[in-house]
VOSERO-345999 format. One line per 5 residues: their letters; for each residue x, y, z of C-alpha. Coordinates in steps of 0.2 Angstrom, whole numbers, plus 5000, padded with zeros to 4 digits. Example, Ala and Ser with C-alpha at 12.3 -4.5 7.8 and 13.67 -1.06 7.14 Angstrom:
BEGIN
as = 5062:4978:5039 ~ 5068:4995:5036
//
This chain:
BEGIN
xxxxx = 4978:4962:5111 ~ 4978:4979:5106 ~ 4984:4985:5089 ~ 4990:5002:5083 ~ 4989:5004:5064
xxxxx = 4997:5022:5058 ~ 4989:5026:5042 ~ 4976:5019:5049 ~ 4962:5030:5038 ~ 4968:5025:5022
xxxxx = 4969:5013:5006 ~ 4976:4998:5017 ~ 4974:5004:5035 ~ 4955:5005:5032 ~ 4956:4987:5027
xxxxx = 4965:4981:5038 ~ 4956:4990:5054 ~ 4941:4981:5048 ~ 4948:4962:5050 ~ 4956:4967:5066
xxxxx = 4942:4971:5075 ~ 4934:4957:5067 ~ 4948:4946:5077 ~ 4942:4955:5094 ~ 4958:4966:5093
xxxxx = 4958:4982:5100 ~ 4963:4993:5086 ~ 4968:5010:5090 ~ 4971:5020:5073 ~ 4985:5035:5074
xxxxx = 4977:5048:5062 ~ 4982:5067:5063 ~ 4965:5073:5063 ~ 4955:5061:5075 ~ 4941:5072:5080
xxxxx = 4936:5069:5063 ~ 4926:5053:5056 ~ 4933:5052:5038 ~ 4937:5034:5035 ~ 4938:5030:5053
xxxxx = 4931:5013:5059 ~ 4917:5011:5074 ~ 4924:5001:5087 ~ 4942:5008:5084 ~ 4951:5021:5096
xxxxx = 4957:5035:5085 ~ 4973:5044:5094 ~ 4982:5059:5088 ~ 4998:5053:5081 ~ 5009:5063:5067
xxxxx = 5025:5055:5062 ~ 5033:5072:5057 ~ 5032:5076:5074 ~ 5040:5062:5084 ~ 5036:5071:5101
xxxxx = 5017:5065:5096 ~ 5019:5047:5096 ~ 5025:5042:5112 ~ 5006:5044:5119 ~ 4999:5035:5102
xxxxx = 5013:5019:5104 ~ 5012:5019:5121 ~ 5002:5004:5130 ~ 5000:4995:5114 ~ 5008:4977:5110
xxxxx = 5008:4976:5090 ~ 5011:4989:5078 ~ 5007:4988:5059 ~ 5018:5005:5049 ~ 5012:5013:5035
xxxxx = 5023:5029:5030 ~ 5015:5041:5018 ~ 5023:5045:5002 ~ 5033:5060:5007 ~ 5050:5069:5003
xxxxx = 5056:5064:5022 ~ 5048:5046:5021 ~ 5062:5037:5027 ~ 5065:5049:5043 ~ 5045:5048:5047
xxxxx = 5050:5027:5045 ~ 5063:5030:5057 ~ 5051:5040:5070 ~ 5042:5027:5069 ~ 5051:5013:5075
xxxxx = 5059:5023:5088 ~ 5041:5024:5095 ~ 5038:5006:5096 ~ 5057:5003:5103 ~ 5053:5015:5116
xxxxx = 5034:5009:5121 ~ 5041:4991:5121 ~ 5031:4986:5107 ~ 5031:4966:5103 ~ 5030:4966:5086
xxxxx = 5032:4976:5073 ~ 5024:4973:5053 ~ 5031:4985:5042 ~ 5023:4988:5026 ~ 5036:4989:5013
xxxxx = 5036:4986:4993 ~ 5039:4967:4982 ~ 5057:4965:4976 ~ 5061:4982:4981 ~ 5080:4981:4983
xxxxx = 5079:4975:4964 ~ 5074:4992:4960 ~ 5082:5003:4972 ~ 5080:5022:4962 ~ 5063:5029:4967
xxxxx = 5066:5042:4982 ~ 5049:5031:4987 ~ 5057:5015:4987 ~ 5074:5020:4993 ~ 5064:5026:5010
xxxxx = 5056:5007:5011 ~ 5075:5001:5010 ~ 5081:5015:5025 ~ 5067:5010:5034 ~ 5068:4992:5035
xxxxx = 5086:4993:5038 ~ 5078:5003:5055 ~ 5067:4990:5059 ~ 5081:4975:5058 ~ 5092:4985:5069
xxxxx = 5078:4990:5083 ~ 5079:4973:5092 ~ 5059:4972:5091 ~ 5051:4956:5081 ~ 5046:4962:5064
xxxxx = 5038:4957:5047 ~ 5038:4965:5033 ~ 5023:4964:5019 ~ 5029:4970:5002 ~ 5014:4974:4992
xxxxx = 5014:4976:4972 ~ 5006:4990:4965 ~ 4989:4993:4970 ~ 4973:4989:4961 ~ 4963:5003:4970
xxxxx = 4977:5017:4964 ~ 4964:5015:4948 ~ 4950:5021:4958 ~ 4956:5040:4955 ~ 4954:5036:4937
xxxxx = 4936:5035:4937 ~ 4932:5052:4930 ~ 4947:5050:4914 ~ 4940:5033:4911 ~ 4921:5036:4912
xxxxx = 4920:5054:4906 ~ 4936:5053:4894 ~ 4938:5033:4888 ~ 4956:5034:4892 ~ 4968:5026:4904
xxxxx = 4982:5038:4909 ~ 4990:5024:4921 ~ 5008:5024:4913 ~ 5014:5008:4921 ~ 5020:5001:4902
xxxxx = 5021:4985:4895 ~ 5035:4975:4904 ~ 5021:4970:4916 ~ 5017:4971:4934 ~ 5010:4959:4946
xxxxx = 4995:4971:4954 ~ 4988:4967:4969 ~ 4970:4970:4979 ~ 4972:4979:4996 ~ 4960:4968:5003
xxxxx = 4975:4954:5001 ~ 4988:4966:5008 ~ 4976:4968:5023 ~ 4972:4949:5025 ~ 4991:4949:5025
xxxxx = 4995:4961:5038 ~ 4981:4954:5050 ~ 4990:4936:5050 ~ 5006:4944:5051 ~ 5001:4953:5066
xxxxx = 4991:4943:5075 ~ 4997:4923:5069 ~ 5012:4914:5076 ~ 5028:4910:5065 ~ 5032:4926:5056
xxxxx = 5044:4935:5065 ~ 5062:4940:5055 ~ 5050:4935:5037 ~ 5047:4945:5020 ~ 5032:4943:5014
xxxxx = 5031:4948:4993 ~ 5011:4950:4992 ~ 5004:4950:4974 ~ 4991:4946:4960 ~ 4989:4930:4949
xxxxx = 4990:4939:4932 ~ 5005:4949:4926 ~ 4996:4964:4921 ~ 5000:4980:4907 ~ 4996:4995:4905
xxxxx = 4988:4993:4888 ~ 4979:4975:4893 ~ 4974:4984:4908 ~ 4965:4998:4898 ~ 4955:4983:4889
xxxxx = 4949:4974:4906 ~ 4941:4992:4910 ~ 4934:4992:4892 ~ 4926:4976:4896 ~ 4917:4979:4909
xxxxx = 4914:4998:4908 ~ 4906:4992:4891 ~ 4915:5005:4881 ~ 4932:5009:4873 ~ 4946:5012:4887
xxxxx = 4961:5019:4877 ~ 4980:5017:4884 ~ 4988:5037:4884 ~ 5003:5028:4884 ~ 5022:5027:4890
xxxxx = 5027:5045:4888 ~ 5033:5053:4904 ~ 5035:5070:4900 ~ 5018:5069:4893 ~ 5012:5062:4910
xxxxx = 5021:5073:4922 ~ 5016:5091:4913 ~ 4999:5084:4916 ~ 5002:5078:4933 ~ 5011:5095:4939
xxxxx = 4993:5102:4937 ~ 4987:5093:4951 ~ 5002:5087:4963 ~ 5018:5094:4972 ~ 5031:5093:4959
xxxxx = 5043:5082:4971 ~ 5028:5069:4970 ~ 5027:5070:4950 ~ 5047:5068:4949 ~ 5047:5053:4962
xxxxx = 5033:5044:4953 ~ 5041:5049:4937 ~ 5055:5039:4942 ~ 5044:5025:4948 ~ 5036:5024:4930
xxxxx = 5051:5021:4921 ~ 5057:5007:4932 ~ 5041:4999:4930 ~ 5041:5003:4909 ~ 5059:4996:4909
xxxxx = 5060:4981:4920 ~ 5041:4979:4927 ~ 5039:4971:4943 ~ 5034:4954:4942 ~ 5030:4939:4954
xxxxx = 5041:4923:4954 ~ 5031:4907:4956 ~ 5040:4907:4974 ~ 5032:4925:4977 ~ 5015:4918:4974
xxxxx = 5016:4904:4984 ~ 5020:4915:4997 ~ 5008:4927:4994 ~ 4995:4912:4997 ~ 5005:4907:5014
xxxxx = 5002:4925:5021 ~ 4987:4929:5014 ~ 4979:4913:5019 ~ 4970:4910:4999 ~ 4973:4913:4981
xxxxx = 4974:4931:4977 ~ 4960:4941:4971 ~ 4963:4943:4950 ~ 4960:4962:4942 ~ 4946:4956:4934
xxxxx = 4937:4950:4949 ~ 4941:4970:4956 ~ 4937:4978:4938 ~ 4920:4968:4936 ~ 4916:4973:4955
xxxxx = 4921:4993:4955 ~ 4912:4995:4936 ~ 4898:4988:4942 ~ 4897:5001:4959 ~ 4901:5015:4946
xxx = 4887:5012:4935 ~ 4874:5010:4949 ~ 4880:5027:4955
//
């Protein structure tokens, strides 16, 4: 069986090439820069592969039978989605996981989720067996927070107090590997999140716990959030995410008993708890 994963070097691909390889798949990963070892796996194939530049993939897709997408966060998100379906229509892929976001035709607005919509819509109408695993917010987006949290005390995560059912990537990727490899999953939506309804604020205090010191919440203000943000990213990302925010503050984004129960169907066990990950990650960060 051989697997292409696009994103292959990141948060979830990573993940995700690992427990392939560990079901003797072979995993080719699409990266745009593969004569460099970044987070690339041994054993994997790395293949040049840009899905701004659709003319690249048809050497990546080509001979592969399963194809798990991952689309960046970009301003063209939904037509790099596109590309990339095209690409597996084309190389007569079998199946097809997308990875898409929970309940996200509940909160259509986000130019980020609005892309996830566009693109699935893609993947129904390719005539190619598809799955669709629809993460929550990521635990590991707090991994970029070490140096406010550490050096600062303060948690500028401004995710509010509505609540938001997080979710480890080592679940998403214990989901992907089943929905690519597993029979029974084709034409399915899998929501795919944590056990705890997490807040911003409650958050803070987990860190404080097991950092062993005082983790302040910086709070709901947005403008406050983005003028700092504009420092450091594009200012389309800030206004997407700025956008994102307010959803989650307003309605959060919140599991259903029937989304748990079918997280634990595609991820084969109970999902990981923030906890678990904070105790784990503050414990790597000390020792550092």
């Amino acid at each position: 069986m051989r697997v292409l994963v696009t994103g292959g070097t990141g948060t979830v691909g990573t993940q995700l090439v690992a427990r392939l390889l560990e079901r003797d798949c072979e995993v080719r990963v699409m990266t745009r820069s593969p004569e460099n070892g970044g987070n690339g796996r041994p054993g994997a194939e790395r293949v040049f592969g840009d899905l701004t530049e659709p003319e690249s993939l048809n050497a990546a897709f080509d001979g592969v039978d399963r194809v798990y997408l991952l689309t960046p966060l970009d301003p063209d998100e939904a037509e790099l989605g596109r590309a990339g379906v095209r690409a597996a229509r084309e190389a007569g892929v079998e199946r097809l996981v997308f990875q898409s976001v929970h309940n996200v035709h509940d909160h259509p607005e986000p130019p980020h989720f609005q892309s996830k919509i566009e693109i699935e819509e893609a993947v129904r109408e390719s005539g190619v067996a598809w799955t669709f695993i629809c993460p929550n917010s990521f635990f590991q987006n707090d991994l970029r927070l070490k140096e406010p949290m550490l050096q600062h005390g303060i948690y500028p995560h401004p995710f509010g107090s509505a609540g938001a059912s997080r979710v480890d990537v080592r679940d998403i990727a214990d989901a992907a590997v089943v929905a690519l490899l597993d029979p029974g999953h084709d034409g399915k939506s899998y929501p795919v999140a944590g056990p705890d309804v997490l807040t911003a604020e409650g958050t803070a205090a987990i860190w404080g716990r097991h950092l062993g010191r005082e983790i302040l919440y910086t709070g709901d203000d947005l403008d406050v959030w983005s003028a700092e943000a504009r420092k450091m990213l594009p200012g389309w990302l800030v206004e997407d995410l700025v956008v994102m925010y307010g959803v989650f503050q307003e309605r959060g984004l919140i599991a259903s008993e029937e989304d748990l129960q079918l997280t634990r169907e595609i991820v084969g066990h109970d999902p990981r708890s923030f906890d678990t990950f904070a105790a784990e990650t503050a414990k790597e960060w000390q020792k550092a």
